[in-house]
KEKEMI-422588 format. One line per 8 residues: number of its first residue (from 1); their letters; for each residue x, y, z of C-alpha. Coordinates in steps of 0.1 Angstrom, whole numbers. Example, Ala and Ser with C-alpha at 12.3 -4.5 7.8 and 13.67 -1.06 7.14 Angstrom:
// residues 2
1	AS	123:-45:78 ~ 137:-11:71;
***
This chain:
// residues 429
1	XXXXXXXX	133:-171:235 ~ 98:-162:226 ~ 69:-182:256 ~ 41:-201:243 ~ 11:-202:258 ~ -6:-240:261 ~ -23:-231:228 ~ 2:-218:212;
9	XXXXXXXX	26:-251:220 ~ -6:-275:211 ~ -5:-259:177 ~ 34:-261:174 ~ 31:-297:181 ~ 8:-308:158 ~ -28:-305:172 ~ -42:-287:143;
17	XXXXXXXX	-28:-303:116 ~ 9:-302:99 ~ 3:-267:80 ~ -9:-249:116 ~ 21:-261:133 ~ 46:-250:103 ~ 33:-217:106 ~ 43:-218:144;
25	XXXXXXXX	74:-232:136 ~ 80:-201:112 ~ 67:-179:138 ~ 86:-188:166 ~ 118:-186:145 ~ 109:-152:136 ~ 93:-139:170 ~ 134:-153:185;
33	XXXXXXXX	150:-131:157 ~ 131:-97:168 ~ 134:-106:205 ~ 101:-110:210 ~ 92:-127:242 ~ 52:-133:234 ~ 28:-134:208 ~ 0:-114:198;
41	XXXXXXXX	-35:-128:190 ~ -46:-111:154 ~ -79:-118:133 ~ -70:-94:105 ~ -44:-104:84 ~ -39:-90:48 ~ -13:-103:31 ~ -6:-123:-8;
49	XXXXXXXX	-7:-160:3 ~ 6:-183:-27 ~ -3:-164:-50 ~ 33:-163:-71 ~ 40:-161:-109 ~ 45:-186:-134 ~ 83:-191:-129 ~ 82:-190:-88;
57	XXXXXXXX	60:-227:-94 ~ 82:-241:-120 ~ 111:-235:-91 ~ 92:-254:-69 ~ 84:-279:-103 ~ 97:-309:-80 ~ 71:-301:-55 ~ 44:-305:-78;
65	XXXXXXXX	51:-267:-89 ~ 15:-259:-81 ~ -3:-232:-49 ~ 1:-260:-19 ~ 35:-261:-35 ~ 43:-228:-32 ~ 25:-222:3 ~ 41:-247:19;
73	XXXXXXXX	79:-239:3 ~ 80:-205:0 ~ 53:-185:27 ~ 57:-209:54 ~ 98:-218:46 ~ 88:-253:54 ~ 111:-284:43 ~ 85:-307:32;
81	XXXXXXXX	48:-295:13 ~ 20:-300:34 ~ -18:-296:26 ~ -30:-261:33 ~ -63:-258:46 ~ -90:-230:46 ~ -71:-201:67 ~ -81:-195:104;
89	XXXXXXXX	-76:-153:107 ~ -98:-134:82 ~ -75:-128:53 ~ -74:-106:29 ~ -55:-104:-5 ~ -39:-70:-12 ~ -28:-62:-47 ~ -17:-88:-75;
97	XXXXXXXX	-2:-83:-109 ~ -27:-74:-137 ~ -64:-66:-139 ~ -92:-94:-147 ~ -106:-82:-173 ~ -80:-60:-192 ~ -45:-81:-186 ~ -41:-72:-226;
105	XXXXXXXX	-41:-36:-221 ~ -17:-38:-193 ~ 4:-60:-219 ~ -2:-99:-203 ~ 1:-126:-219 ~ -25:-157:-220 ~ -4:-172:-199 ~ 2:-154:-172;
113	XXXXXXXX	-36:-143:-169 ~ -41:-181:-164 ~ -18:-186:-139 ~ -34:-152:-122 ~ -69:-168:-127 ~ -53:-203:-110 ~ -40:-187:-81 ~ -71:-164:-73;
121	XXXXXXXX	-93:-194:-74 ~ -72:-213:-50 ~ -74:-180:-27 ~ -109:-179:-26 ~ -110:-217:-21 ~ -88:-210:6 ~ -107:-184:29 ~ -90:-157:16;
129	XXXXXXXX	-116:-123:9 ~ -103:-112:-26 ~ -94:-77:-18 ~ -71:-69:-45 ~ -60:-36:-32 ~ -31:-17:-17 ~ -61:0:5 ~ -78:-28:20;
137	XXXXXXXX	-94:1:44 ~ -115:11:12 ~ -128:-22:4 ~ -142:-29:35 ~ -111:-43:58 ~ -115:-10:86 ~ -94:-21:120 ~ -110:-4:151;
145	XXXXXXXX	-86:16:173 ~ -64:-8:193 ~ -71:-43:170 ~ -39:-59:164 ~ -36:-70:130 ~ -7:-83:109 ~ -9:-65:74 ~ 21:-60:41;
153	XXXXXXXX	19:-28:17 ~ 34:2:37 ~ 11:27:29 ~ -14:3:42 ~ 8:-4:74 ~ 13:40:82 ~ -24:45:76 ~ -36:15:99;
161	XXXXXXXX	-13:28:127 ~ -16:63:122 ~ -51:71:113 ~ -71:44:127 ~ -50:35:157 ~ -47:-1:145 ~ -16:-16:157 ~ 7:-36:132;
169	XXXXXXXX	41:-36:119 ~ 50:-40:79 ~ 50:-74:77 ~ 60:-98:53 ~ 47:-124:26 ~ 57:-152:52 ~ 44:-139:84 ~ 13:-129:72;
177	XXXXXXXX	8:-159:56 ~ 17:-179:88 ~ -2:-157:109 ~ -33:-169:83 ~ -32:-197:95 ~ -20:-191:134 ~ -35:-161:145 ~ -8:-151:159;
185	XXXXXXXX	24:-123:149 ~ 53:-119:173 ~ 44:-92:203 ~ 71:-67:189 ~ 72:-33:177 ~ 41:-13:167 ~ 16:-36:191 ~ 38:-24:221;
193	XXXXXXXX	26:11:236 ~ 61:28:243 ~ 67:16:203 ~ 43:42:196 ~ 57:74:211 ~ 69:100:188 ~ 107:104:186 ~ 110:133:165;
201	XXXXXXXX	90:165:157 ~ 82:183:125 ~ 68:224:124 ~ 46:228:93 ~ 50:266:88 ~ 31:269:55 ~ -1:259:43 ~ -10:221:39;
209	XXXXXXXX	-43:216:25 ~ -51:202:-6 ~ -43:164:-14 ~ -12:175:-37 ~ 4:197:-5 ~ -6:167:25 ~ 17:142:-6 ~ 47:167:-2;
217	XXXXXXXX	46:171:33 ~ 48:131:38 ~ 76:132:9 ~ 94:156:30 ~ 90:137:67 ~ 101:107:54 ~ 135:120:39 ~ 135:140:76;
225	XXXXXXXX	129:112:102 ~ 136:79:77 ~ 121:51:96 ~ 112:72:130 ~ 79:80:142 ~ 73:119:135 ~ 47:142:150 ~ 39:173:131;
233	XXXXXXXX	22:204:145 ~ 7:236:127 ~ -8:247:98 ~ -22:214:85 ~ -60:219:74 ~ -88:200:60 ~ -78:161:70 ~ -95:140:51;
241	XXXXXXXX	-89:99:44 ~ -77:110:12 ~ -56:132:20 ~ -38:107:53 ~ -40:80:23 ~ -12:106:-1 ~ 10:119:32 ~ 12:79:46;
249	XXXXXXXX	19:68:12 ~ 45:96:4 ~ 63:97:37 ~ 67:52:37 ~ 85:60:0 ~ 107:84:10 ~ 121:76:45 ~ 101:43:56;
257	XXXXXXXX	75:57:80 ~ 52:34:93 ~ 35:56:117 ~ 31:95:125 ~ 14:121:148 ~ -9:149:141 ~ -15:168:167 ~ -55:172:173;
265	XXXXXXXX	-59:150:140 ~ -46:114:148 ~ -63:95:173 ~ -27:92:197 ~ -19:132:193 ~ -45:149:212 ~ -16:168:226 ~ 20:171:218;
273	XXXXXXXX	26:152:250 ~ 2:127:241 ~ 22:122:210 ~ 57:117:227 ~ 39:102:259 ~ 57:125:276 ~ 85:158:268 ~ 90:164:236;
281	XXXXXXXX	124:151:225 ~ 147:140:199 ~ 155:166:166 ~ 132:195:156 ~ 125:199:119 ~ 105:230:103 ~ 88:229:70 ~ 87:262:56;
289	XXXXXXXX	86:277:18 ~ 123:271:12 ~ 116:230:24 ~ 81:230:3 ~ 101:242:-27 ~ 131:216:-26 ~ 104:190:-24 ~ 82:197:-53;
297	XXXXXXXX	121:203:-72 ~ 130:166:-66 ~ 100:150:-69 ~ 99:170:-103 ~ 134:163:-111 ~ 134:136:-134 ~ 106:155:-157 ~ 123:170:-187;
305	XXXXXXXX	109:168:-218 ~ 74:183:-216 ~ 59:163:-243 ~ 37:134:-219 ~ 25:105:-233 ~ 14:86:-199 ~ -9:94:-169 ~ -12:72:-138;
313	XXXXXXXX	-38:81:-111 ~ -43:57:-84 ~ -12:54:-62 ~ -24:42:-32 ~ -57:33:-55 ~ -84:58:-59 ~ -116:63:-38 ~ -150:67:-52;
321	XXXXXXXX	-146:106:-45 ~ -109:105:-62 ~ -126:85:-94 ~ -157:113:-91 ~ -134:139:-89 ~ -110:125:-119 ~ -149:122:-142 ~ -157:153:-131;
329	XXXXXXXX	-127:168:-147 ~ -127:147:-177 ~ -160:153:-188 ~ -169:161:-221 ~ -131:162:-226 ~ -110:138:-247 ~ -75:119:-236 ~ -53:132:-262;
337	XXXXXXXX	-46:107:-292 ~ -5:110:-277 ~ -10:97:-249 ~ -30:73:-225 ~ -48:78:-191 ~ -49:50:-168 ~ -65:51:-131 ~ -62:24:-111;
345	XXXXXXXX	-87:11:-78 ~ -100:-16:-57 ~ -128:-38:-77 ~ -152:-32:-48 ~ -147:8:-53 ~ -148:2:-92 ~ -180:-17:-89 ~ -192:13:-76;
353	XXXXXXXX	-178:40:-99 ~ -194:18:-129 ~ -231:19:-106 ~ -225:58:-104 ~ -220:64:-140 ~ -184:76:-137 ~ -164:46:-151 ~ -188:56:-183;
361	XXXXXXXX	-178:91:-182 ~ -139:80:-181 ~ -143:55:-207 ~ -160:80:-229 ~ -134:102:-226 ~ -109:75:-235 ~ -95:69:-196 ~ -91:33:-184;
369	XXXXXXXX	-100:24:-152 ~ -86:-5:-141 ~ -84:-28:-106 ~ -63:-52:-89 ~ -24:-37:-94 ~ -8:-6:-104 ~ 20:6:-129 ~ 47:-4:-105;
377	XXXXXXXX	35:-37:-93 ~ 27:-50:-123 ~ 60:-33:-141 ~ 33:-21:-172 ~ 30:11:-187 ~ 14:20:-224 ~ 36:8:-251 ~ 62:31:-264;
385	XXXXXXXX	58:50:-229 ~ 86:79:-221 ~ 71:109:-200 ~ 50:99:-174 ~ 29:121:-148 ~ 12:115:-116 ~ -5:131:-84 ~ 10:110:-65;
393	XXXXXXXX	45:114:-47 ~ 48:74:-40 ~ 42:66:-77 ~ 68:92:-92 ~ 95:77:-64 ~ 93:45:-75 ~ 79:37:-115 ~ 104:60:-137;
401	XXXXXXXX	132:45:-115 ~ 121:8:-117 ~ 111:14:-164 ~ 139:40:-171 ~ 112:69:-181 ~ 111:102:-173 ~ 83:115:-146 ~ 59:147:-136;
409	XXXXXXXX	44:153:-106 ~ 16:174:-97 ~ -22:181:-86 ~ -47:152:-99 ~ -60:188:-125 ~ -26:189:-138 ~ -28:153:-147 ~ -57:153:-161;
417	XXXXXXXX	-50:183:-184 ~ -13:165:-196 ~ -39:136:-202 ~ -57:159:-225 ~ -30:182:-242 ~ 2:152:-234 ~ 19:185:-225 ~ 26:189:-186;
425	XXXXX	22:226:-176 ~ 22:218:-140 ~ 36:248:-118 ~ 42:250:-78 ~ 20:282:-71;
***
């Protein structure tokens, strides 16, 4: 059974009001499922408190089928709705389900863009900084090495752990929300230093250094290790935050990873010992031309007809220099009349990219750039969509498996050109 400190058991009991002291009550329930035997104090929690669609609040319609409604019911599992007050942790809000300003284009109705609108309100109301991104990291959320912190969205967990040294596990709609509001997430897992070690190890025997290469390396240590901790050694060149942001994402999709070693790149991997804290044990995988093949084979395995009439960039969403990069390549070029380009972001990094000039380049060239969600949270694609392509290994996992359409995969210039042509003539070279 998990041990409270004074504090902790004041909250429990009441001494902040009947919302802290459900979120302890949820806490302590979950902290005695993992084993736990202590919490951990957090001040950076990112998470999607209450925020729900229309038909999660008429399930609560009894309730009063409204945000306190769903807080209080559904995040904090409590029998009885409580008033929710302004949250205790800095929180953040990672993605939601359409964009602000272009919920049409993504297919909304009225009606679920008020119910959006509702719920965002109530988060900023609520304390809650309005993030709206699956990489809070580029919007102004940056852990320092060491912080414990209690965040959802795996590719935001692996890059947290693994390239800033932050310290959380993949957490949950109801923890996070709890830990809001109770600064506190069970002692468990990834804030634990033996967690940490490495448990398996991978030899990169060919070339890794462009963002589409770093994407099929994580696709391939996830489907190695699966949920373990992986350190990888040898010829990986040119790390960049990019470039973590692809491999993280790729390798959480494919086997669950939620943190990895490079060695001389990541902050815990000075040395291979470092890595494992220790020898080097458990099974010895090797990444070689034959392994690189097979995974540019799967991930293109559900691409047949050649004839594309969607492009998704922005899975995790797109930095400045990945929107730069994508007007760069677009300029003075049209999206094909076939097909549609949409690139999605943070709005902090979009409010940039529209200061720079390069949302105006993109929408010239008839490219959307939208904020706040992405093809697969949000379940939209372009009417009529059948052939999709992406630079992105997560995204061409997940969205032709969840809308039953056919998917590319390839460099962000092989994108871009579909975009232009709605042919893919993407090619492993």
């Amino acid at each position: 059974m998990v041990r409270l400190t004074d504090d902790e058991s004041a909250m429990r009991d009441g001494r902040d009001g009947a919302a802290v002291a459900k979120a302890m009550d949820l806490l302590i329930r979950y902290a005695d499922a993992l084993g736990a035997e202590d919490f951990v104090y957090t001040n950076n929690v990112a998470g999607v408190p209450g925020s729900s669609p229309q038909w999660v609040k008429d399930y609560y319609a009894e309730d009063g089928g409204d945000y306190r409604a769903v807080f209080s019911r559904f995040d904090l599992d409590s029998d009885e709705v409580v008033d929710v007050p302004r949250m205790n942790a800095f929180s953040c809000h990672l993605q939601g389900g359409m964009d602000p300003e272009l919920w049409r284009e993504q297919g909304m109705s009225e009606e679920a863009f008020v119910n959006f609108a509702t719920d965002e309100r109530e988060v900023a109301d609520h304390g809650i900084q309005v993030l709206k991104t699956c990489t809070p990291y580029l919007a102004g959320n940056v852990p320092v090495m060491g912080e414990h912190c209690a965040w959802m969205e795996s590719s935001a967990v692996v890059f947290c752990n693994s390239v800033i040294g932050g310290r959380t596990n993949c957490e949950g709609r109801e923890s996070t929300s709890a830990a809001m509001l109770a600064n506190r997430v069970p002692d468990w897992g990834f804030h634990k230093d033996d967690y940490r070690r490495a448990q398996h190890s991978i030899d990169v025997q060919v070339p890794v250094d462009t963002i589409r290469e770093w994407g099929m390396l994580g696709y391939y240590t996830g489907s190695a290790v699966e949920d373990s901790i992986p350190m990888l050694d040898g010829s990986i060149t040119a790390p960049t935050l990019i470039k973590h942001k692809h491999f993280g994402a790729a390798a959480a999709s494919s086997g669950g990873v939620e943190m990895y070693h490079m060695v001389g790149v990541t902050p815990e991997a000075a040395t291979r010992d470092h890595a494992f804290g220790g020898p080097e044990q458990g099974e010895r995988f090797t990444y070689g031309q034959e392994e690189r093949a097979a995974v540019y084979e799967r991930l293109n395995s559900i691409g047949h007809s050649h004839d594309v009439d969607y492009v998704m960039l922005g899975c995790p969403h797109y930095s400045i220099d990945q929107i730069a990069d994508a007007a760069r390549m677009l300029e003075g070029r049209r999206v094909h009349e076939n097909c549609a380009l949409w690139i999605f972001t943070s709005r902090a990094v979009k409010a940039t990219a529209v200061a720079s000039g390069h949302e105006a380049i993109l929408r010239k060239a008839g490219a959307i750039l939208m904020t706040d969600t992405c093809s697969a949270i949000s379940q939209a694609v372009p009417n009529g969509t059948k052939v999709a392509a992406f630079d992105s290994a997560k995204q061409v996992h997940y969205l032709p498996a969840m809308m039953g359409i056919e998917g590319w995969f390839g460099t962000t210039q092989d994108c871009i050109d579909a975009a232009c042509t709605s042919r893919w003539q993407g090619r492993l070279n």
